[in-house]
N, C-alpha and C positions, 0 to 999 in steps of 0.2 A: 400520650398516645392512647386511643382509644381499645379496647381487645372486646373479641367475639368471644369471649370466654369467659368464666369465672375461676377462679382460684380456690380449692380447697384445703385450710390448713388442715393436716390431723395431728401433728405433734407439737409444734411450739404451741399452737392456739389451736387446739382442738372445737372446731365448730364454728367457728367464724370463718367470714368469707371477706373476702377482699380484694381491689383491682390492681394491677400493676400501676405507678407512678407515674407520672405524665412524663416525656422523653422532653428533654431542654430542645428547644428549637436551635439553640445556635450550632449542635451539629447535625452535617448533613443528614439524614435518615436512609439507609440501604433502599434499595430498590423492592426490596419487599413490604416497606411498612407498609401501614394503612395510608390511602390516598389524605385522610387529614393530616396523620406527620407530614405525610411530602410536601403539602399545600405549603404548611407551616414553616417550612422553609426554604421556602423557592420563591418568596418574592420579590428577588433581586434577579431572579430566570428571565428575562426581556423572550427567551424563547417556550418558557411553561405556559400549557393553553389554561391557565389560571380558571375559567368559567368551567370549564371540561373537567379541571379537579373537584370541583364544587360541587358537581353532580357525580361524582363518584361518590365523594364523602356521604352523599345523601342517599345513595342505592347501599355505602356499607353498613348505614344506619339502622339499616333490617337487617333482624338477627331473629333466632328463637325466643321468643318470648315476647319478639314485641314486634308481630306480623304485622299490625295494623297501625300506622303513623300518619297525625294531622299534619301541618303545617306548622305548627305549633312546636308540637311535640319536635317535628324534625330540626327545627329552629335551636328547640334547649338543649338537643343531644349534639347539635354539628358545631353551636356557634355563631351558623349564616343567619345573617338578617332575615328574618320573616318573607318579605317580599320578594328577597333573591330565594328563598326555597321555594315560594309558591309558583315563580316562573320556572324554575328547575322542574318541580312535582309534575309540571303541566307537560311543561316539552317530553320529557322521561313518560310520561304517562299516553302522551300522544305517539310516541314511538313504540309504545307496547312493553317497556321496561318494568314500569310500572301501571297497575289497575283500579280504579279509584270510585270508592265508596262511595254514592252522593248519600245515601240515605245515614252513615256515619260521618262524611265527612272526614273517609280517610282514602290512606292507598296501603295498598300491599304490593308485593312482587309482580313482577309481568312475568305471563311465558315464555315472554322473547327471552329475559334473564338465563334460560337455559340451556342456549343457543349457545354465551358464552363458554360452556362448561364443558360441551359437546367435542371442540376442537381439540381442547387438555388432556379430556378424558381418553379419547380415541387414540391419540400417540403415545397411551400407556395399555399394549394390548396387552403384554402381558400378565394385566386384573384378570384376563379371562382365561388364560390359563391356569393361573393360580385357583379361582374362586373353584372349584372342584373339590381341589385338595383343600381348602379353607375349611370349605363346610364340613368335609369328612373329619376333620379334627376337629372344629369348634360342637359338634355333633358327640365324637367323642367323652369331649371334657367339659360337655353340657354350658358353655360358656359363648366368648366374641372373637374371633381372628379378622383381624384386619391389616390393610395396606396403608400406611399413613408420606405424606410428600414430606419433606420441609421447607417451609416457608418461612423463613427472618425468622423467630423468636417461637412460632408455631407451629403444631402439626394440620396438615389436612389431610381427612382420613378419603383417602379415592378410592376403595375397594372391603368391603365388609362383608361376611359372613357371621348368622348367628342362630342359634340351640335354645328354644325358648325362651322362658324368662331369665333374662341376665341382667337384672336388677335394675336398680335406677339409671346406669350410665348404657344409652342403647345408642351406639355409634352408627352414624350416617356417613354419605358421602358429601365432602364439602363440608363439614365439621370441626373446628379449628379446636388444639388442646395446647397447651403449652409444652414446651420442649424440656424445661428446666428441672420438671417435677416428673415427668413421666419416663418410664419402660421403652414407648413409642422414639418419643424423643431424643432422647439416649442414645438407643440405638441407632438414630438414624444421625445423629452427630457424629457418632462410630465411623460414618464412612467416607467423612470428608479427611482432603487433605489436612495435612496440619496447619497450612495457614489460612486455611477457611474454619478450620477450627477456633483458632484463637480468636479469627476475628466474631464468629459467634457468638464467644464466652464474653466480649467485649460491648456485646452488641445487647445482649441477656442482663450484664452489670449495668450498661449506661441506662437502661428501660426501668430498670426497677430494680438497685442496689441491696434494700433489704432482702427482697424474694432470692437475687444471686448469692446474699451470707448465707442465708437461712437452707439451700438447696446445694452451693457450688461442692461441697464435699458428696453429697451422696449422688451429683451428675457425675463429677469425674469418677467416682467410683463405678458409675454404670459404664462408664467408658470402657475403662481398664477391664471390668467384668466381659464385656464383648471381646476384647482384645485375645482375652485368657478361656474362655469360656464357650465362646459363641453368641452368648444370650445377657442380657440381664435382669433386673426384676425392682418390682418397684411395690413395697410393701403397703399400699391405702394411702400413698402420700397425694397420690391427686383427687382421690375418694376412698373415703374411707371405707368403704362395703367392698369395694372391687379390689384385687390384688391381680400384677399382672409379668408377664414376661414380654419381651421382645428380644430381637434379632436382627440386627445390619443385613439389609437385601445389596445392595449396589448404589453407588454417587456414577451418574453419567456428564462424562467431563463434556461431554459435547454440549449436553443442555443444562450443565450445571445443576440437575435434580439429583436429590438423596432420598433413598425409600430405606422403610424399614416396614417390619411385618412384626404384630403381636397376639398376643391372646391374655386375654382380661375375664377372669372367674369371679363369681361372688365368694368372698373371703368363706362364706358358711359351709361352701361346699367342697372346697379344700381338705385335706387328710395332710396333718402335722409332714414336714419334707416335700410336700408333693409336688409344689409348683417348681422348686430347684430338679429334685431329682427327677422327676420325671417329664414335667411340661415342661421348663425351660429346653432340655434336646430337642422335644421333639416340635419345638418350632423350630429350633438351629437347624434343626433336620429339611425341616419343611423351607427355610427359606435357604438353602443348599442346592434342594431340589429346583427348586424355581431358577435359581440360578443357571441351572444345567441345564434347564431346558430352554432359556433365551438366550443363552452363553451369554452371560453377565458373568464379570470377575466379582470378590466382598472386598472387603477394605484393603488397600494393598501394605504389605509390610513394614515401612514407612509408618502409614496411617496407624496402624496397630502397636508399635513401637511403641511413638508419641504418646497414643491414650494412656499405656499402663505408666509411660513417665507423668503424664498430667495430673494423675490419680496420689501420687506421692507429694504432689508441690503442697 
């Protein structure tokens, strides 16, 4: 499986960087992966629009860093035979999805692209209540507060405020971060039931075994931290300059989403205790508040139990 993301070790392997392991196709792939897991195992689907995954695969192929993609290019990153992308590139490109360089002989994004993001974004109004109070703190603590969804293995960040310079890591909307390694993540694993929990931590092992040894004790510890706490904290282990807290906002059983809310300081500007004692509330604070104001319930009793037992296993 392909990720939009990179992985930063800071403690086993400090400064190396590395991708999650490719997911076995022989089992199914949740509904969240990336359209190539799903591809990759649905070709026994007689009802999978098979050509229609194909070009997903090729619009998930653009990421940051690598705006501008030949046919070629898109060819060695997806897999698909050359001439099944270039008829993909075209159609996508005549539909507005994508917009295409003759003078490079590439494409990038289309505006259409964010048409899609439009409908998602707008049934979370509650970003716009929040983003207020965001900025007022991330203003404060001269750092990033943000909203992040959960998605299968990842975060997307749907709502950010931010205070200057806040280092290398400057969080957008639509920004995927791993779940496993981060504060964000954490959190927002916090407020599933427990058996969408498990199936997560199953779902985190089967993608990439090593990253689950190397992480599975200080996630479930973020767990039980929320449970007991409100917040938890994630010391540089997904970047090393940034040190961060979060906070469980609500899982909506209707549309099966889970949000959590964090704040991410450059480690330099930190004061020894400061992000426990004092940041860590006052996001639990602030995602309390939010809550109160859309009447969202946080993790219900149950959920919060299970964490601080998961944290012992």
């Amino acid at each position: 499986m392909r990720h939009n993301y990179r992985i930063y070790w800071t403690s086993q392997r400090s400064g190396s960087i590395r991708t999650p392991m490719a997911r076995t196709a022989s089992k199914p792939p949740p509904a969240s992966s990336s359209a190539a897991a799903v591809l990759a195992s649905s070709a026994d689907d007689a009802a999978f629009a098979t050509t229609l995954a194909k070009g997903l695969v090729v619009l998930e192929a653009f990421k940051a860093g690598t705006t501008q993609l030949g046919n070629m290019e898109l060819s060695t990153l997806t897999g698909i035979p050359r001439p099944t992308v270039a008829r993909l590139t075209h159609t996508l490109a005549e539909l507005g999805y994508l917009r295409y360089d003759a003078e490079r002989a590439k494409y990038r994004v289309g505006a259409r692209a964010l048409r899609m993001a439009h409908p998602l974004l707008a049934d979370m109004q509650f970003r716009q209540v929040a983003r207020p109070m965001m900025m007022e703190l991330a203003q404060s603590v001269r750092g990033t507060v943000s909203i992040g969804l959960l998605d299968g293995t990842s975060m997307i960040y749907v709502e950010t405020a931010r205070s200057g310079d806040v280092g290398p890591h400057v969080p957008d909307i639509g920004m995927p971060i791993p779940v496993v390694m981060t504060a964000m993540g954490r959190a927002a694993a916090a407020t599933l039931p427990p058996a969408d929990a498990a199936l997560l931590e199953q779902q985190i092992a089967s993608e990439d075994a090593e990253l689950w040894s190397a992480f599975r004790d200080r996630y479930r510890a973020g767990l039980a931290q929320c449970a007991s706490r409100g917040f938890c904290t994630c010391w540089g282990e997904y970047m090393a300059s940034i040190h961060a807290v979060a906070a469980p906002l609500f899982h909506a059983d209707e549309t099966r989403r889970s949000f959590s809310i964090n704040c991410g300081i450059p480690a330099f500007r930190l004061q020894p205790g400061q992000l426990e004692a004092e940041i860590g509330p006052r996001i639990a604070a602030l995602a309390d508040s939010i809550r109160a104001i859309v009447g969202a319930a946080g993790p219900a009793a149950e959920t919060q139990k299970q964490n601080k037992k998961r944290a012992r296993k």
